[in-house]
N, CA and C atoms of all chains as a GROMACS GRO file, in nm:
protein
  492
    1UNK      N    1  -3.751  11.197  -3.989
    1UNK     CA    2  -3.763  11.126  -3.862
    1UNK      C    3  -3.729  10.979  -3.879
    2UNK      N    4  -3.824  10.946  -4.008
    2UNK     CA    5  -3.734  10.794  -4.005
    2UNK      C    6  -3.605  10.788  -4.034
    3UNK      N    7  -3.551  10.863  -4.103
    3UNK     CA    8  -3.381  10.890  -4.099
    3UNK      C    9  -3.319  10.870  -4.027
    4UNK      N   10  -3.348  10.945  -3.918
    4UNK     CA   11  -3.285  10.949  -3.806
    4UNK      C   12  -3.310  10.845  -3.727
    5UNK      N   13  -3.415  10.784  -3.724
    5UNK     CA   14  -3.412  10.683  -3.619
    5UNK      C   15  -3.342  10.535  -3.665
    6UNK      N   16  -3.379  10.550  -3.818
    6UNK     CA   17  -3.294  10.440  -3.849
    6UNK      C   18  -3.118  10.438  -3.847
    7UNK      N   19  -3.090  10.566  -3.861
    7UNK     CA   20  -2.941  10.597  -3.859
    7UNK      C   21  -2.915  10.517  -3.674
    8UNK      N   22  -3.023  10.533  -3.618
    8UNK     CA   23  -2.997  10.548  -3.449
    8UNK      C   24  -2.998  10.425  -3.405
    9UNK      N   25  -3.100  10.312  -3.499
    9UNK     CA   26  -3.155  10.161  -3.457
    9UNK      C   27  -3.070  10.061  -3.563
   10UNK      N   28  -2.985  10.099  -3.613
   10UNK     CA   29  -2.911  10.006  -3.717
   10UNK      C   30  -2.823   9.893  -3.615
   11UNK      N   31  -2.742   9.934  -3.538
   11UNK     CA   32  -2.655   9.843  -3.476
   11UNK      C   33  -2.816   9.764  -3.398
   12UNK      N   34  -2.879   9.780  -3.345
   12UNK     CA   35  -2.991   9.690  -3.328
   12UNK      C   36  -3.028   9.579  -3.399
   13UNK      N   37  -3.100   9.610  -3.547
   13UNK     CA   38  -3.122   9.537  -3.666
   13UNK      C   39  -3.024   9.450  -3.670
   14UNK      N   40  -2.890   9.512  -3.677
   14UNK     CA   41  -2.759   9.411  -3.660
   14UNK      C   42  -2.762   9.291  -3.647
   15UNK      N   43  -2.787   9.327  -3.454
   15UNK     CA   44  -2.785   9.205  -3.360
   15UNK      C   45  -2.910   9.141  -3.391
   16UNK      N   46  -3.025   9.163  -3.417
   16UNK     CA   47  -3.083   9.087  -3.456
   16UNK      C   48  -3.064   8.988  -3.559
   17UNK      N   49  -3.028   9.050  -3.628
   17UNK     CA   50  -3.008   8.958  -3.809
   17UNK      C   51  -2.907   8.852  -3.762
   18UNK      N   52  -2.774   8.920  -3.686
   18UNK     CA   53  -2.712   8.802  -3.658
   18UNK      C   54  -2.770   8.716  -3.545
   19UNK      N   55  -2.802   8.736  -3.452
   19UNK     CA   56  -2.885   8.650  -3.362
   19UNK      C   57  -2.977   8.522  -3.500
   20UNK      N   58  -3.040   8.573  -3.566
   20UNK     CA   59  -3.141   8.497  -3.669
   20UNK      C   60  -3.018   8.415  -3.738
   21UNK      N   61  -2.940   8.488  -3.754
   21UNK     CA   62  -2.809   8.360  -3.835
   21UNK      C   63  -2.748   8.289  -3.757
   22UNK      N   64  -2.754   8.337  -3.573
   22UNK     CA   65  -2.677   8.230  -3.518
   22UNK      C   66  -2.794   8.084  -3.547
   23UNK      N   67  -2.891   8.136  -3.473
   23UNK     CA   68  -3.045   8.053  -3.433
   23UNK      C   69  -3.058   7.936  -3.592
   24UNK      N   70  -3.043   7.959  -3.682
   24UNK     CA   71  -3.014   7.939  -3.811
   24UNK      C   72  -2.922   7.856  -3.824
   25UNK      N   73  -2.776   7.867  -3.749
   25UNK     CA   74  -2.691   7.794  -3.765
   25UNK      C   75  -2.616   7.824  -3.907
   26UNK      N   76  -2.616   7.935  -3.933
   26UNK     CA   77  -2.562   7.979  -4.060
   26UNK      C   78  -2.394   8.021  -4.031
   27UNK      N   79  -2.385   8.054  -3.929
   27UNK     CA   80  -2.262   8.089  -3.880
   27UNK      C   81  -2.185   8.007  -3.899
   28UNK      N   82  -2.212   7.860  -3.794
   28UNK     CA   83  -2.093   7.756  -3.802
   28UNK      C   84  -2.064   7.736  -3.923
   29UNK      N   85  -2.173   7.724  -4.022
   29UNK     CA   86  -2.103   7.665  -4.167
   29UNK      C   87  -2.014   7.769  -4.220
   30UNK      N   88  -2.068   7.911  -4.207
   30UNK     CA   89  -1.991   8.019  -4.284
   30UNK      C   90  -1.843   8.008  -4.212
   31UNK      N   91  -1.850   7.982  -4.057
   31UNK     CA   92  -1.692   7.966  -3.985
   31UNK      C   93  -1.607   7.890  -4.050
   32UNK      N   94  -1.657   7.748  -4.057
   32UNK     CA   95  -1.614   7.638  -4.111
   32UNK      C   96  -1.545   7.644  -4.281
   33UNK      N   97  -1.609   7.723  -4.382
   33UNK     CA   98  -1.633   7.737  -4.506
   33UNK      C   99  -1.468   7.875  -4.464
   34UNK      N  100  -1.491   7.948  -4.428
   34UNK     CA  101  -1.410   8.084  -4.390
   34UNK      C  102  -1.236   7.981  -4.333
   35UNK      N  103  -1.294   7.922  -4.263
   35UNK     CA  104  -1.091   7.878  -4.204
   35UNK      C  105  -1.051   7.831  -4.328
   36UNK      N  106  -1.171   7.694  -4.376
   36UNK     CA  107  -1.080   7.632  -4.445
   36UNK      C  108  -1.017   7.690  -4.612
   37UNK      N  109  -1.090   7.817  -4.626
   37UNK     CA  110  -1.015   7.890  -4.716
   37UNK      C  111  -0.927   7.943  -4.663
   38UNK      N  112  -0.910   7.987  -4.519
   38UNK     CA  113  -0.803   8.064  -4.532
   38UNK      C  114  -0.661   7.990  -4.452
   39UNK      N  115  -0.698   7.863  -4.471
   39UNK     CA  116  -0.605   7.787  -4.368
   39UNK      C  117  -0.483   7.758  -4.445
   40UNK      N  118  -0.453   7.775  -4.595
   40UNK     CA  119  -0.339   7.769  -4.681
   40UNK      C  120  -0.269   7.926  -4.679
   41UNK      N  121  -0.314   8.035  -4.620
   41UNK     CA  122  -0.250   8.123  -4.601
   41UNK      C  123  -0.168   8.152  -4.446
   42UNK      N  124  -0.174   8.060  -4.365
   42UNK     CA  125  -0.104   8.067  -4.263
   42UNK      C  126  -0.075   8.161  -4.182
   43UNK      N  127  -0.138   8.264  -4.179
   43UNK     CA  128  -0.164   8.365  -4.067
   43UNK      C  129  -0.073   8.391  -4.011
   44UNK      N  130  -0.031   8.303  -3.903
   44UNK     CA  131   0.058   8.264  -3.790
   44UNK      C  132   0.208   8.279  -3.828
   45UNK      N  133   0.215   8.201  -3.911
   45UNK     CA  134   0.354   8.204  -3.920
   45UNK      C  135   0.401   8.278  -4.070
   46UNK      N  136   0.295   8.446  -4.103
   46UNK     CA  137   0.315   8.459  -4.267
   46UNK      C  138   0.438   8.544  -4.216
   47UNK      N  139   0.604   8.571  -4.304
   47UNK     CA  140   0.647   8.700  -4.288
   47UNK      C  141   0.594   8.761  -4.297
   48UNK      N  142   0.730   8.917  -4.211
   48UNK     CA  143   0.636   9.039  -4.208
   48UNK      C  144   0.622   9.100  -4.319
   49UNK      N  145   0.733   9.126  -4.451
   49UNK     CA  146   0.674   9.188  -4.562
   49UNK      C  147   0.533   9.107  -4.625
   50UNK      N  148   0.555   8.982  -4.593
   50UNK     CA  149   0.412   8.925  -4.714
   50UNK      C  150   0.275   8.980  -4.629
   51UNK      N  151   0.284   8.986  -4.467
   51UNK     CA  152   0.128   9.014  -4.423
   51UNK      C  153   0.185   9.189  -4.443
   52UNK      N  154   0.224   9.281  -4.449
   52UNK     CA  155   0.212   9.410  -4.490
   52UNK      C  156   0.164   9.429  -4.662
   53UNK      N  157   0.242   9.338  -4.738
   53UNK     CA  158   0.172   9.324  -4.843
   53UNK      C  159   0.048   9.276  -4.886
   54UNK      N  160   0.009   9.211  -4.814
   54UNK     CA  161  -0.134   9.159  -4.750
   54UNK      C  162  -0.281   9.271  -4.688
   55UNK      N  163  -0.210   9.336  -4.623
   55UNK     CA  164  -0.271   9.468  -4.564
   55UNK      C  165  -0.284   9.588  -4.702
   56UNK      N  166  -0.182   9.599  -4.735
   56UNK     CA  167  -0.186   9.713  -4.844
   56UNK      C  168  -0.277   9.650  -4.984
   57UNK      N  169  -0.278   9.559  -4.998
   57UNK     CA  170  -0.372   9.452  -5.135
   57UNK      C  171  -0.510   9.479  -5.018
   58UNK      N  172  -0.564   9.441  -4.924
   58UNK     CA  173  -0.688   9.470  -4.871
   58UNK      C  174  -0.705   9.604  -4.867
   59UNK      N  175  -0.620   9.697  -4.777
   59UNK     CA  176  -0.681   9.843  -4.783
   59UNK      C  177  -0.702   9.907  -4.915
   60UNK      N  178  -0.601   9.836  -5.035
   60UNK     CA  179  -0.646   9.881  -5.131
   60UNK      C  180  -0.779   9.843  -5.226
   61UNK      N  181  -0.808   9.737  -5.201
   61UNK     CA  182  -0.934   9.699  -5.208
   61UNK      C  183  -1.091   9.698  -5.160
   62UNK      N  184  -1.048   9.825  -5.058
   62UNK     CA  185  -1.158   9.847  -4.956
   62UNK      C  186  -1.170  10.019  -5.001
   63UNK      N  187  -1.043  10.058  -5.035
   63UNK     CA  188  -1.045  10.164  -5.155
   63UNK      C  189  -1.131  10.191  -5.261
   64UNK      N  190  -1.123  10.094  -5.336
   64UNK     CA  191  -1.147  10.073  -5.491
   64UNK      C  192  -1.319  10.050  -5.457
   65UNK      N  193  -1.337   9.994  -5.376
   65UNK     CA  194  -1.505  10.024  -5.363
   65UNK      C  195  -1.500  10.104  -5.305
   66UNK      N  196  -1.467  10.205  -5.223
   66UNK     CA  197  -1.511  10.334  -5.196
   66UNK      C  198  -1.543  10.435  -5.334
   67UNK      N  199  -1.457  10.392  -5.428
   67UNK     CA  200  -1.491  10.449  -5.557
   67UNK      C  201  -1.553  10.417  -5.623
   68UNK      N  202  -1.619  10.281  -5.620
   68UNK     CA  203  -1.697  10.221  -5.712
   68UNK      C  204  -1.835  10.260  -5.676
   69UNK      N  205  -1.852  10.351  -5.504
   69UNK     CA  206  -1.935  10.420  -5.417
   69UNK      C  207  -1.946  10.545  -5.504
   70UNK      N  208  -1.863  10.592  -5.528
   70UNK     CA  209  -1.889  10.761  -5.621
   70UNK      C  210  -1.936  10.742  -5.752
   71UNK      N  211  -1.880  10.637  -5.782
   71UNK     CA  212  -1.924  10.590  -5.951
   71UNK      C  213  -2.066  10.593  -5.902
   72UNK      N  214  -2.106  10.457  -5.838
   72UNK     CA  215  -2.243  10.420  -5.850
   72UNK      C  216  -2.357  10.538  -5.815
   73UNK      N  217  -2.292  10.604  -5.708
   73UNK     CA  218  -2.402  10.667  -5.647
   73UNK      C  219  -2.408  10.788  -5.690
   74UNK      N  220  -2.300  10.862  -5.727
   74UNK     CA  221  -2.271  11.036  -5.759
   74UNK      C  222  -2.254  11.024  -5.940
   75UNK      N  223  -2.142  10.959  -5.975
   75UNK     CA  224  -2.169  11.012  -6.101
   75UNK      C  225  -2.251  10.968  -6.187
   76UNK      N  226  -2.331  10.820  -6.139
   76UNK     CA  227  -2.439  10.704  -6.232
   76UNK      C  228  -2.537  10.822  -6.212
   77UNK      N  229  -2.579  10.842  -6.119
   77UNK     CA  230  -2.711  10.925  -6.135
   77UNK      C  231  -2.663  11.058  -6.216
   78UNK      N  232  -2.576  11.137  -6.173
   78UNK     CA  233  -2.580  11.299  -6.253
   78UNK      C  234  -2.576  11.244  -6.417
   79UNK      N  235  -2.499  11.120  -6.434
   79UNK     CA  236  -2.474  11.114  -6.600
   79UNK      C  237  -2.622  11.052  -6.667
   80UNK      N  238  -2.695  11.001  -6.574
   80UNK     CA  239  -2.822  10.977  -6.656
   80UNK      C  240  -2.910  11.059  -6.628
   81UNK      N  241  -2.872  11.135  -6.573
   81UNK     CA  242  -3.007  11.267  -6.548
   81UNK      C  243  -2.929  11.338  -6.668
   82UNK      N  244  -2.802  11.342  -6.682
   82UNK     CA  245  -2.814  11.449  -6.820
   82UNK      C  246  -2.815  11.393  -6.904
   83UNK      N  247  -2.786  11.239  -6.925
   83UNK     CA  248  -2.820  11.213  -7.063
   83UNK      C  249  -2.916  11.135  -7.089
   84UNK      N  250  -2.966  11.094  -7.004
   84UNK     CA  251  -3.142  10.977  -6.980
   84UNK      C  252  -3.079  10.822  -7.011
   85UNK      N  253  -2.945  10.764  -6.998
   85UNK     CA  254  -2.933  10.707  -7.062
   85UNK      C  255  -2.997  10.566  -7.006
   86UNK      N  256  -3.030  10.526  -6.888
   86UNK     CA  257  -3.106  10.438  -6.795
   86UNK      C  258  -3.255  10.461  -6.762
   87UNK      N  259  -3.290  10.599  -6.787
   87UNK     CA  260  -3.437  10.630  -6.785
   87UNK      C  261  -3.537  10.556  -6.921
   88UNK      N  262  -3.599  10.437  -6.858
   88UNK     CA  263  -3.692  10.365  -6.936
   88UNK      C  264  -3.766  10.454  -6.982
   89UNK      N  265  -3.860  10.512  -6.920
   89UNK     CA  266  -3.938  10.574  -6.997
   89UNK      C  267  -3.934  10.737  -6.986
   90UNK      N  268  -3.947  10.748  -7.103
   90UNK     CA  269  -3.926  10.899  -7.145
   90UNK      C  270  -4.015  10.988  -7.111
   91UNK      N  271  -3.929  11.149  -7.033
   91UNK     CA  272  -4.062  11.218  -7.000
   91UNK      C  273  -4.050  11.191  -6.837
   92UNK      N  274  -3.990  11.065  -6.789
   92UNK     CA  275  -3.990  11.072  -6.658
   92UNK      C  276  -3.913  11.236  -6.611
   93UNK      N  277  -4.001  11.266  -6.490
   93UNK     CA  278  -3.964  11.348  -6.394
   93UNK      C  279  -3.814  11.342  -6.375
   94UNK      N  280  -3.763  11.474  -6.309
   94UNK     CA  281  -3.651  11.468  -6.265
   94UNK      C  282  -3.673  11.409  -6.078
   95UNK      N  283  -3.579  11.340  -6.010
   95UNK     CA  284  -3.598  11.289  -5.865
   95UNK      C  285  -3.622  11.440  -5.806
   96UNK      N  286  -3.727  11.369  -5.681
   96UNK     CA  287  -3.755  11.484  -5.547
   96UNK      C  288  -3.620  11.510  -5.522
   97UNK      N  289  -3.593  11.692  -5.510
   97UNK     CA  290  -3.478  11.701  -5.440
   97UNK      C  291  -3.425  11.655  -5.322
   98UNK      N  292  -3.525  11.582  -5.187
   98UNK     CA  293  -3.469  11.494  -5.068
   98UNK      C  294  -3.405  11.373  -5.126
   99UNK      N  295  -3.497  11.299  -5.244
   99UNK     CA  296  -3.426  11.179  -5.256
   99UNK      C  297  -3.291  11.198  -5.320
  100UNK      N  298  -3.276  11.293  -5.411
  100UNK     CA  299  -3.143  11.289  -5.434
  100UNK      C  300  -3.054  11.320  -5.345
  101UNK      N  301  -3.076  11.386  -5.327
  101UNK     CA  302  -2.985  11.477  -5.165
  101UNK      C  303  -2.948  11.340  -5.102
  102UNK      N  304  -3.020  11.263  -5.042
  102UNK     CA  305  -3.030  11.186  -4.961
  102UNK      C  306  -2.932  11.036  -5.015
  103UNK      N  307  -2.935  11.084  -5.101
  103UNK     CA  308  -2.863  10.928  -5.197
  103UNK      C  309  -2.753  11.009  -5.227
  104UNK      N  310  -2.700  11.147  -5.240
  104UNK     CA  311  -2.614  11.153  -5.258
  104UNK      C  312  -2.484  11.130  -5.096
  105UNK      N  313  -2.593  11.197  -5.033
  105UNK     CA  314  -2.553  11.182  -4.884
  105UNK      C  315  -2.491  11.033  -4.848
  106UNK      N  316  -2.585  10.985  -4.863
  106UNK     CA  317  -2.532  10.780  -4.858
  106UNK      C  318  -2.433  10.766  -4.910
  107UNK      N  319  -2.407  10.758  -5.039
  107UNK     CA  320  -2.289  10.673  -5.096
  107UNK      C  321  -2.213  10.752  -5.112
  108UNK      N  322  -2.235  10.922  -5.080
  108UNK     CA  323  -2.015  11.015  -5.032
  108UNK      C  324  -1.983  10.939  -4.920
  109UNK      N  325  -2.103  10.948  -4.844
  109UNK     CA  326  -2.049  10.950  -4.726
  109UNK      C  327  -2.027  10.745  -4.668
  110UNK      N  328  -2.068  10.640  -4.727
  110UNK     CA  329  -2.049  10.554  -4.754
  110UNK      C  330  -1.844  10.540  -4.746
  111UNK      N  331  -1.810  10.595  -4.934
  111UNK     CA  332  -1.723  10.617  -4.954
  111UNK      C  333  -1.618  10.678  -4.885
  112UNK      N  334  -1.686  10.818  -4.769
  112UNK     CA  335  -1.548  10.820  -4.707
  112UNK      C  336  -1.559  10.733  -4.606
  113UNK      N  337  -1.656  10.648  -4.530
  113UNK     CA  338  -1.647  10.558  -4.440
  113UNK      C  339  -1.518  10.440  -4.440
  114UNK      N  340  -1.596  10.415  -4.599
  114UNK     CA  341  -1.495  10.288  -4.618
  114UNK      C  342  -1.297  10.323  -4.665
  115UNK      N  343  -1.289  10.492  -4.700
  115UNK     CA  344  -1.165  10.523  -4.700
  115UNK      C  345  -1.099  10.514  -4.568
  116UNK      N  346  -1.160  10.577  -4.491
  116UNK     CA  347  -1.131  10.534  -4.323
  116UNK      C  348  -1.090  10.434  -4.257
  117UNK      N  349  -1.186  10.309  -4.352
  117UNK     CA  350  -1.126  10.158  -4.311
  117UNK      C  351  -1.025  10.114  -4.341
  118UNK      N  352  -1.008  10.187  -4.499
  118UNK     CA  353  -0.880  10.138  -4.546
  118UNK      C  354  -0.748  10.205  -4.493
  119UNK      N  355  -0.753  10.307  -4.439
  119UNK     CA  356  -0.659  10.386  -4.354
  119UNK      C  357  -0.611  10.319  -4.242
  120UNK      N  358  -0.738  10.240  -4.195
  120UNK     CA  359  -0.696  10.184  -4.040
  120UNK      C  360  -0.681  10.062  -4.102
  121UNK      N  361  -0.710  10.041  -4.172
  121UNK     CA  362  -0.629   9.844  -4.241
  121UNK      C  363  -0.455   9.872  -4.255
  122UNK      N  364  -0.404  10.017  -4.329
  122UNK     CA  365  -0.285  10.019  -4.328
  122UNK      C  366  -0.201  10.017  -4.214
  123UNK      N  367  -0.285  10.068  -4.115
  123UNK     CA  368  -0.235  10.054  -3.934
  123UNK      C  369  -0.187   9.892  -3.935
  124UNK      N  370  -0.257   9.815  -3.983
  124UNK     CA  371  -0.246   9.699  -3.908
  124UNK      C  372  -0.112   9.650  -3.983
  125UNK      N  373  -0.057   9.713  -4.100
  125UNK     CA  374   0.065   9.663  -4.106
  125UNK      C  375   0.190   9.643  -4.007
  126UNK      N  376   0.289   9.585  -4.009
  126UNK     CA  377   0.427   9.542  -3.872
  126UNK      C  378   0.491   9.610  -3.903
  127UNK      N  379   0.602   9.616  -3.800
  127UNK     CA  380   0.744   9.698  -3.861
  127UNK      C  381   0.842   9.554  -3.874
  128UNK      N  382   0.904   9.566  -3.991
  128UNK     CA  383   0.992   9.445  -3.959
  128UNK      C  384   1.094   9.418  -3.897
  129UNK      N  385   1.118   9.350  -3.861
  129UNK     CA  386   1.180   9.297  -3.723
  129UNK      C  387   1.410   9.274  -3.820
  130UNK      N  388   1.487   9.336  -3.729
  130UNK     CA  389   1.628   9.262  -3.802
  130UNK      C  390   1.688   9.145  -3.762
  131UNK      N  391  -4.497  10.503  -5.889
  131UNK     CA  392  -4.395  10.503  -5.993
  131UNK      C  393  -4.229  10.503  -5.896
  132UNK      N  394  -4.165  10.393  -5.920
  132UNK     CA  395  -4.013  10.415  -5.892
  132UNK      C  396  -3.946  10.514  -6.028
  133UNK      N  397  -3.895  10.567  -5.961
  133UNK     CA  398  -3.734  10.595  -6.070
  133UNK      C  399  -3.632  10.574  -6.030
  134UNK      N  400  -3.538  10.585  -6.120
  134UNK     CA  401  -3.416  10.504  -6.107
  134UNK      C  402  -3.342  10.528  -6.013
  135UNK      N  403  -3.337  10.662  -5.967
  135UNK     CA  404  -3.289  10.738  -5.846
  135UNK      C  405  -3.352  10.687  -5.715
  136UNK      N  406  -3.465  10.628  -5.710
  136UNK     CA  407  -3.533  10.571  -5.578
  136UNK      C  408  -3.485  10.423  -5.526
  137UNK      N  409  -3.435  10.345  -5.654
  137UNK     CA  410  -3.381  10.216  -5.644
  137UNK      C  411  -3.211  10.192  -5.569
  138UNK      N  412  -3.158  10.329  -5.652
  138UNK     CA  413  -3.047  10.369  -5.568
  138UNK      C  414  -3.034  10.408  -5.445
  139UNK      N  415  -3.147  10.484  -5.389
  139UNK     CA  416  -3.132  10.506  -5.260
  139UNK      C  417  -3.137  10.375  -5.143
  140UNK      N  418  -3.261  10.296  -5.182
  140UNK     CA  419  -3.263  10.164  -5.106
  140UNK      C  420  -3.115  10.061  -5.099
  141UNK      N  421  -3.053  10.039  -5.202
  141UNK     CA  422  -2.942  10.048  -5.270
  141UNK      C  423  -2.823  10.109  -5.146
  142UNK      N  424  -2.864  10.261  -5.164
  142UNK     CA  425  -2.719  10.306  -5.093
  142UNK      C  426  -2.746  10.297  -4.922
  143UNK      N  427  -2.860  10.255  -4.897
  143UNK     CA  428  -2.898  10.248  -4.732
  143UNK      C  429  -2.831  10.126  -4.667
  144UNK      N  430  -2.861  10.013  -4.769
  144UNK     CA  431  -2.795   9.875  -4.749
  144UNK      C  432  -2.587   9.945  -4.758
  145UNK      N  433  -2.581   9.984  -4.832
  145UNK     CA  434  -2.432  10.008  -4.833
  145UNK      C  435  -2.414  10.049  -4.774
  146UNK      N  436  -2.488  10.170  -4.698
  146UNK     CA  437  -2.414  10.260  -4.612
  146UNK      C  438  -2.398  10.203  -4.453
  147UNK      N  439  -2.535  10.076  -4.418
  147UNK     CA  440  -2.522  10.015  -4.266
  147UNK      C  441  -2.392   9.922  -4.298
  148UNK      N  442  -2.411   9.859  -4.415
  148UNK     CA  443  -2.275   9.778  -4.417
  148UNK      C  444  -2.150   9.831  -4.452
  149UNK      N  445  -2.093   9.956  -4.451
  149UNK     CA  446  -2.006  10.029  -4.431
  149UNK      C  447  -1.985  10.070  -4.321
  150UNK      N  448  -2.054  10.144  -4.245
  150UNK     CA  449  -2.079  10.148  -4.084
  150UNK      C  450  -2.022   9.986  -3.954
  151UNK      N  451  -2.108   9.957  -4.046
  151UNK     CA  452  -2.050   9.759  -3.916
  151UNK      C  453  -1.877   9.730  -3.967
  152UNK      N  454  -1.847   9.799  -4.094
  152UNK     CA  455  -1.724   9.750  -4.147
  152UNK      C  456  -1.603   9.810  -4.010
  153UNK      N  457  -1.702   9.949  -4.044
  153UNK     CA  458  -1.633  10.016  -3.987
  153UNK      C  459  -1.610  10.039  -3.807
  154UNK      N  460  -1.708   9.935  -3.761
  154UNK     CA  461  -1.759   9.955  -3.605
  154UNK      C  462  -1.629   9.787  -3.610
  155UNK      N  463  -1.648   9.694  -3.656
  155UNK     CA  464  -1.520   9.586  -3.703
  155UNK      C  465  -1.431   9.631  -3.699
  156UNK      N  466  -1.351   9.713  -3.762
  156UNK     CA  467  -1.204   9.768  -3.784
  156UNK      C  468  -1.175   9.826  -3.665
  157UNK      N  469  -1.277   9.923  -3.625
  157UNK     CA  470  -1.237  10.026  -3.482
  157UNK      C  471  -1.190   9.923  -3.413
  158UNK      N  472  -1.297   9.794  -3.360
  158UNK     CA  473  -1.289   9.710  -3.244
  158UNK      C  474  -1.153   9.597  -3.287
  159UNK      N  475  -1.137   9.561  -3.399
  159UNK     CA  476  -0.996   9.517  -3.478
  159UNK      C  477  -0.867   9.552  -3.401
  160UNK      N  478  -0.849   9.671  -3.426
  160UNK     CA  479  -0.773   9.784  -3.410
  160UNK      C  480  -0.757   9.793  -3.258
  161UNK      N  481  -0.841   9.802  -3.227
  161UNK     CA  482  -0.849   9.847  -3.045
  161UNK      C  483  -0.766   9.690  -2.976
  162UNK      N  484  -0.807   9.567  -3.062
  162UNK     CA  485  -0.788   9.447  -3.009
  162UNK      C  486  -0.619   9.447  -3.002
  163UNK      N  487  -0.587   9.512  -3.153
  163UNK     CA  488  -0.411   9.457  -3.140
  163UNK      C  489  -0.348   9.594  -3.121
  164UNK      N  490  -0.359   9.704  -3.095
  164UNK     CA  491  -0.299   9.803  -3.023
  164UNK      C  492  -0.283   9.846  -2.919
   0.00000   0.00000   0.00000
């Protein structure tokens, strides 16, 4: 039940947290801090191969943690449950089957989230123009 | 008692809302320039 309701109240929490960062004033600086890094890359006027190359270096990087999602979450746990190699103390229990279930559930499904993103990041590449 | 498997889950909850907003971003991204 809390599962579910939290799956249901997240975009909520959201707006809150950011509401607390506007109220905070954390934003403007992060805005401010955000252009002026990205104000030597020129957006506006980048060619079209360099922003497609641009797109494909991000989607592929939005990739590479989707996998760093299977590492962490699917194979870190099965490889120290068979070999204890992170289990401090010895003799520990094996996890409740919900919590594993449940963590495995998160970070597949994490991972294909963020493959998805990177799919629709490749959308945003141009066609180039003659 | 935590185990190591319980730290991960808290762990993959944070990843998984911030995968979700990535992904509620991109949709609305997407929707903006198409």
């Amino acid at each position: 039940m809390n599962t579910i309701f939290r799956i249901l109240t997240w975009p909520f929490e959201a707006i809150g947290w950011l509401t607390i960062q506007l109220f905070l004033g954390v934003w403007w600086v992060f805005k401010a801090v955000f252009e002026i890094l990205l104000r030597p890359f020129n957006w506006q006027k980048m060619p079209i191969p360099n922003w497609n190359e641009q797109m494909k270096l991000f989607a592929g990087a939005i990739d590479r943690v989707s996998t760093a999602c299977l590492t962490t979450g699917v194979l870190g746990p099965t490889i120290n449950e068979i070999f204890r190699i992170n289990s401090v103390r010895p003799g520990e229990p094996p996890p409740h089957f919900e919590i594993a279930a449940t963590n495995f559930y998160i970070w597949i499904s994490s991972g294909i989230v963020l493959h998805i993103i990177a799919r629709i990041v490749l959308s945003f590449m141009k066609e180039p123009t003659k | 008692m935590t185990t190591f498997i319980e730290v991960y889950n808290s762990t993959g909850w944070i990843v998984f809302s911030l995968s979700l907003m990535a992904l509620v971003a991109t949709a609305v991204a997407y929707k903006l320039t198409h």
